[in-house]
N, C-alpha and C positions, 0 to 999 in steps of 0.2 A: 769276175775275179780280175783285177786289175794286175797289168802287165809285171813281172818280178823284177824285169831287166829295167823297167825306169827309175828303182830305187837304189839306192846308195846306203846302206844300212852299219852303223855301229854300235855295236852292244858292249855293254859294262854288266854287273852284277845283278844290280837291280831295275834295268829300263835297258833304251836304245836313243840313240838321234838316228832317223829316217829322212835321209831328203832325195823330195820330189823331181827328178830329172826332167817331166815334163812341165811342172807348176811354177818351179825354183823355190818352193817351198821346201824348209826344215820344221822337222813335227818332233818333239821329243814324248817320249812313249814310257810309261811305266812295266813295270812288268806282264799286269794282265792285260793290259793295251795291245804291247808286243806279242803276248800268247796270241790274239784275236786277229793282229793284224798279221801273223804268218800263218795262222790258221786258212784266212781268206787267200793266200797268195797260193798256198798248197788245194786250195778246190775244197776245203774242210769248214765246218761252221763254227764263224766268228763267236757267235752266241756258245756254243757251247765250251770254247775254248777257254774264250773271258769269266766262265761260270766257274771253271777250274782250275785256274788259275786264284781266283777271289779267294775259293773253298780254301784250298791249299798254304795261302797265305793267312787265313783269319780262319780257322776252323769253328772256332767260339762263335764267329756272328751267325743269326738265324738266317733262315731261309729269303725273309723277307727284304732283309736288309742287302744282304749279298744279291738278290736279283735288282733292286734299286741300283746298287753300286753296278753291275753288269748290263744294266741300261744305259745308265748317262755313261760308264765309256762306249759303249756299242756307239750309241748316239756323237759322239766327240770324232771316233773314227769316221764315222757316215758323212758327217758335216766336213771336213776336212779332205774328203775324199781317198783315203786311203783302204778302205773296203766296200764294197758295193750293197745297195740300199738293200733289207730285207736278207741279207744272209746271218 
């Protein structure tokens, strides 16, 4: 779980801009991005967060499709380094 106090975070309705205090990176975040990455800062899983977040916004798409969309952001997070590999 990557450290809470190195972020800098502001949120609007539908997303956030997060920036990195140790990277100097700014990452802007959509909604279930945001579920995902505050999920990992509170010790909770990203996966499951970013899953409900999807659901809750698109309840119509299947099952298939929504775990697609909750990979490649999982994956966007991980690469970026904003939540930790495998959570």
């Amino acid at each position: 779980m990557p450290d809470a106090g190195r972020f800098l975070i502001h949120r609007w309705a539908d997303g956030c801009a997060v920036f990195d205090q140790a990277s100097g990176d700014t990452h802007a975040l959509d909604s279930a991005s945001f579920a995902g990455f505050a999920a990992d800062l509170n010790g909770q899983s990203a996966v499951v967060a970013i899953d409900a977040a999807l659901r809750a916004e698109w309840p119509e798409k299947a099952d298939a499709e929504i775990a697609l969309l909750a990979q490649g952001c999982w994956q966007r997070l991980e690469a970026c380094g904003l939540i930790q590999a495998g959570n």
